[in-house]
C-alpha positions in Angstrom: 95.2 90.0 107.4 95.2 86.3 108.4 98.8 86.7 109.3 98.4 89.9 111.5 95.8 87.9 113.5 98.0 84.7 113.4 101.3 87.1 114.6 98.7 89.1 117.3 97.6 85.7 118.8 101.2 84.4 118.9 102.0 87.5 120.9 104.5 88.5 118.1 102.7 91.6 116.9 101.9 93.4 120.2 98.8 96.2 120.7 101.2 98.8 122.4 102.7 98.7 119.0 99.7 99.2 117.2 99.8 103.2 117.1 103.1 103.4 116.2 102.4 100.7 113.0 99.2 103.0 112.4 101.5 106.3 112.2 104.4 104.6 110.7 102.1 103.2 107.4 99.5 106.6 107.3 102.9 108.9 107.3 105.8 107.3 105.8 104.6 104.1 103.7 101.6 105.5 102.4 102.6 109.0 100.8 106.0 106.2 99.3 103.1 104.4 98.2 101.4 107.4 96.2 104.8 108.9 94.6 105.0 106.1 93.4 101.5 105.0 92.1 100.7 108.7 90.5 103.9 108.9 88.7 103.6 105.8 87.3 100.0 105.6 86.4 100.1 109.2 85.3 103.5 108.2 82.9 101.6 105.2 81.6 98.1 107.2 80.6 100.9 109.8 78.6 102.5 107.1 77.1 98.4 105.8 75.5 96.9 109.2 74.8 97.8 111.3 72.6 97.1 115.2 71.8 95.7 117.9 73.9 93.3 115.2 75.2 96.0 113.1 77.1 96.0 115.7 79.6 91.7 115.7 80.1 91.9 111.9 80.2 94.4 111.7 83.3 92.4 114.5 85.5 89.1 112.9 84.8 89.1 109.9 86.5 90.7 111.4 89.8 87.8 113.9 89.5 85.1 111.2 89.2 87.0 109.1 92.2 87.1 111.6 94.4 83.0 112.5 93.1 81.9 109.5 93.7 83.8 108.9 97.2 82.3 112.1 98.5 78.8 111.7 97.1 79.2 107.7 99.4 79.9 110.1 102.5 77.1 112.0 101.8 74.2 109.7 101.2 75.5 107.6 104.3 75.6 110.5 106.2 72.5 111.8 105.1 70.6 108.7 106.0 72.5 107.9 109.1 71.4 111.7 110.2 67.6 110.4 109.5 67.3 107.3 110.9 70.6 106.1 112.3 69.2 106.0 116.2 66.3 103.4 115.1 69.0 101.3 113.3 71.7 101.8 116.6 73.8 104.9 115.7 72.9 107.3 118.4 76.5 108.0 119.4 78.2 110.7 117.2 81.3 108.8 117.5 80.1 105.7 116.5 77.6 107.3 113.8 80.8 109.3 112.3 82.8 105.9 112.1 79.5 104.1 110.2 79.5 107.0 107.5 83.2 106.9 107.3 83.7 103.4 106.5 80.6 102.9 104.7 80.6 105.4 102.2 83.8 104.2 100.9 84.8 101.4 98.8 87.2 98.9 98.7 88.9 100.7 95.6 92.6 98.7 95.5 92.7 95.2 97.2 89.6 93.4 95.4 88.7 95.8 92.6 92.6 95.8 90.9 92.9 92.4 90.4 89.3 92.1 88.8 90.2 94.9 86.6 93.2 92.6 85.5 91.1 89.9 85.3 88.0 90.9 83.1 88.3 95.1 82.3 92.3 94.8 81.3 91.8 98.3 79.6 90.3 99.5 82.9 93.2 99.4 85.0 95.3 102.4 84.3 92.0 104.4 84.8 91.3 102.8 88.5 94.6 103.7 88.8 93.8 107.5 88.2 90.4 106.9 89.6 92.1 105.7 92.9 94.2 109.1 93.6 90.6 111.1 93.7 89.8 108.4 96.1 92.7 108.7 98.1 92.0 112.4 98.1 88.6 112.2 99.8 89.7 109.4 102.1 92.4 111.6 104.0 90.3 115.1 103.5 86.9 114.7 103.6 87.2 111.4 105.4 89.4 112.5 107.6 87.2 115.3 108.9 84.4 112.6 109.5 86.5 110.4 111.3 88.0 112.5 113.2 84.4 114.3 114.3 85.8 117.7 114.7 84.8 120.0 111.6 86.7 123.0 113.2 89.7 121.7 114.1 89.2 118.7 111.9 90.6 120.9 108.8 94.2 121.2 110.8 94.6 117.5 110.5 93.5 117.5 106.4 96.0 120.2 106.1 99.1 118.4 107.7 98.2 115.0 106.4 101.5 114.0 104.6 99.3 111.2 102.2 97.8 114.2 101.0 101.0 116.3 100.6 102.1 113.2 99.0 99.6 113.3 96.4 99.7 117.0 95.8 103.6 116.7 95.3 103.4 113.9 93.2 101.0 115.7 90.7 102.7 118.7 90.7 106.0 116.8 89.8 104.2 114.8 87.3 102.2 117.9 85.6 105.6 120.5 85.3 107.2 117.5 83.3 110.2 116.9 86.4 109.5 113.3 87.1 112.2 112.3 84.7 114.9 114.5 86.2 113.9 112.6 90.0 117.6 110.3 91.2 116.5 106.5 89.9 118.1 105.3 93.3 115.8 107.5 95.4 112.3 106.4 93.1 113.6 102.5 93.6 113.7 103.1 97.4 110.5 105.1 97.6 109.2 102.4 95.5 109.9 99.9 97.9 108.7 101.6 100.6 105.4 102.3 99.1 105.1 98.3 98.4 105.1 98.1 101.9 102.3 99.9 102.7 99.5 97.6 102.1 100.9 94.3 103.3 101.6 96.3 106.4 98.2 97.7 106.5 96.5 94.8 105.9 98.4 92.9 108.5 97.6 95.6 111.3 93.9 95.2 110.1 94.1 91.6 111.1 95.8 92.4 114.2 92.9 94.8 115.2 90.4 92.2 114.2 91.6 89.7 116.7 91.3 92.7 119.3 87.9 93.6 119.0 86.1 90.6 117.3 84.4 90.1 120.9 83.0 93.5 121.3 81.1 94.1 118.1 78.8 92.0 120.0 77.4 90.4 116.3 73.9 89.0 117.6 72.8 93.1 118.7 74.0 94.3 115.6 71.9 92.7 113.4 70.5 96.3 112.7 73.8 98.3 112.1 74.6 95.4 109.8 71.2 95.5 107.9 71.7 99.1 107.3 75.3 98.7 106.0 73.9 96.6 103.4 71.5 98.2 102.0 74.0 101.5 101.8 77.4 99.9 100.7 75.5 97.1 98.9 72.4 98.3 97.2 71.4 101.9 97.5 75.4 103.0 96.4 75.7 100.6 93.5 72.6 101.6 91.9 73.5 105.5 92.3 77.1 104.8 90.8 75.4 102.3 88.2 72.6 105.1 87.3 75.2 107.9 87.4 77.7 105.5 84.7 74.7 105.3 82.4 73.6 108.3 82.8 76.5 110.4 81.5 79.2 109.2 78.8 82.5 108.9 80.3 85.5 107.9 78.3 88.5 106.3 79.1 86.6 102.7 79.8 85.5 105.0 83.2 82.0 103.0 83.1 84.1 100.2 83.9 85.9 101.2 86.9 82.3 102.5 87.8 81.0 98.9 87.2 83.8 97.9 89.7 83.3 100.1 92.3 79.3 100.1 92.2 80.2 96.6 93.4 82.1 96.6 96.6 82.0 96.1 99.8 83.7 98.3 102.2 87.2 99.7 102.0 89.4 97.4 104.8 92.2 100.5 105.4 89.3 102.4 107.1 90.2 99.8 109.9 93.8 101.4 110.8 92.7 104.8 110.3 89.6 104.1 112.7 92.1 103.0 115.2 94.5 106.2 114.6 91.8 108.8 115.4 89.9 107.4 118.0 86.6 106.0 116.4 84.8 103.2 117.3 86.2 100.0 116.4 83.3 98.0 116.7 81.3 99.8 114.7 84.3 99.8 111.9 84.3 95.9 112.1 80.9 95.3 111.7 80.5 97.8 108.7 83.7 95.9 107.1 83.8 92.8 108.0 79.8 92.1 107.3 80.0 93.8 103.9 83.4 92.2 102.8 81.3 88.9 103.7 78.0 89.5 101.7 80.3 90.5 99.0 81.1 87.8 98.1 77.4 86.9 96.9 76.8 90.3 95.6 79.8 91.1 93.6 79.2 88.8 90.8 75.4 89.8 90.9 76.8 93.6 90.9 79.2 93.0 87.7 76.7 90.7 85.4 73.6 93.0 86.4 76.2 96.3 85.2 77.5 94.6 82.5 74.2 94.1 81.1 72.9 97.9 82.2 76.0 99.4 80.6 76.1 97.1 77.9 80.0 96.2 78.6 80.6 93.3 76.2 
């Protein structure tokens, strides 16, 4: 991100090229990126499970991802529907673009590397976990971005992430991904690795853009509200729900993770491609990436000791 602002400042990374980044990673780099993921993380679960039961463990954590993702849109977008005028959401634009990017979390740049890090045995489950987020990102969140729930399904439909996804599970679940060229998985590979440095640098770009207008000393109250969603209200919910009902697969862990995160940052680019409002997307992200850092380490020694996670 740092080096999309430095390149947008230098004039190197222009704005009328911004769209055509935006399309370039949401169409062509992203679905790469999925192929690739979901075959791997699907080959890797077959490879650890055995039985009948390998097949349960692989669907359950997109089902819980893609749960949990949906049930953040809805509690944002319930409460944004109640009291989002006295906090500064009056606009539907700029209301859809506050449930859009707070009710989902940052589920692949921070939360994959802490899995590493502390939950090794949690990591092919985020991976899993991750395509049911993906899922609700570009249908459900989609049609909340976008702010048109009749014509909003057109877009869900012709979304090539999703077609991506679909593909890559179908492939995976009729048994074909070892009959797939190696030479055509290497470049689809590398394209897919592209994706997210791409994305993150346009982020950055977009930043630098409208870091003036999100006008931080009047939204002290969008801000406040954020918080308390994406950084209380959700992790307890996600926390309750993990302790609540026995999930296998070390699921309570990628729970744990997600219960603590700030904001997803991709929600930037995608705010940009269907004409939200970017201010609004900043604040949400930006301000909640910052408090995290103070409140994911609360988050994951308060769940450890909730779910008992040695």
């Amino acid at each position: 991100m740092a080096t999309g602002a430095l390149a947008r400042w230098l004039g190197w990374l222009s704005v009328a090229s911004d769209r055509s980044l935006a399309v370039l990673v949401a169409n062509v780099l992203l679905p790469a990126l999925f192929l690739d993921r979901i075959a791997s993380a699907k080959a890797t679960i077959s490879a650890a499970s055995n039985g009948p039961t390998g097949i349960v463990d692989s669907l359950i954590p997109p089902i819980v991802g893609f749960g949990c993702t949906c049930l953040g849109f809805i509690i944002a977008w319930l409460i944004v529907r109640g009291i989002g005028p006295m906090f500064g959401l009056r606009d539907p634009i700029i209301q859809n673009t506050f449930v859009f990017t707070v009710g989902i979390a940052n589920y692949g740049y921070i939360p994959l590397p802490l899995a590493e890090q502390f939950f090794p045995k949690a990591v092919v489950p985020l991976l899993l976990h991750n395509v049911g987020v993906d899922i609700a990102l570009w249908s459900i969140g989609i049609l909340i971005i976008s702010g048109d729930i009749r014509n909003g399904w057109k877009r869900v439909v012709y979304s090539p992430p999703l077609w991506a996804m679909f593909i890559a599970v179908t492939i995976q679940q009729l048994g074909f991904a070892p009959w797939l060229p190696t030479s055509i998985m290497k470049a689809v590979a590398a394209l897919g690795q592209c994706s997210i440095p791409v994305g993150l640098m346009l982020s950055g770009a977009i930043i630098v853009d409208y870091w003036k207008d999100c006008q931080w000393r009047t939204a002290i109250p969008t801000l406040s509200l954020a918080f308390v969603i994406r950084l209380i209200l959700l992790p307890i919910t996600f926390l309750t729900i993990a302790k609540m009902i026995r999930l296998p697969n070390h699921l309570d862990e990628v729970l744990l993770l997600q219960a603590a995160m700030p904001a997803a940052t991709f929600p930037i680019v995608i705010t940009k491609l269907y004409h939200g409002d970017l201010p609004t997307a900043l604040r949400v992200i930006v301000g909640t990436s910052i408090m995290g850092l103070v409140t994911i380490p609360i988050w994951i020694v308060v769940g450890k000791q909730i779910l008992v996670i040695p």
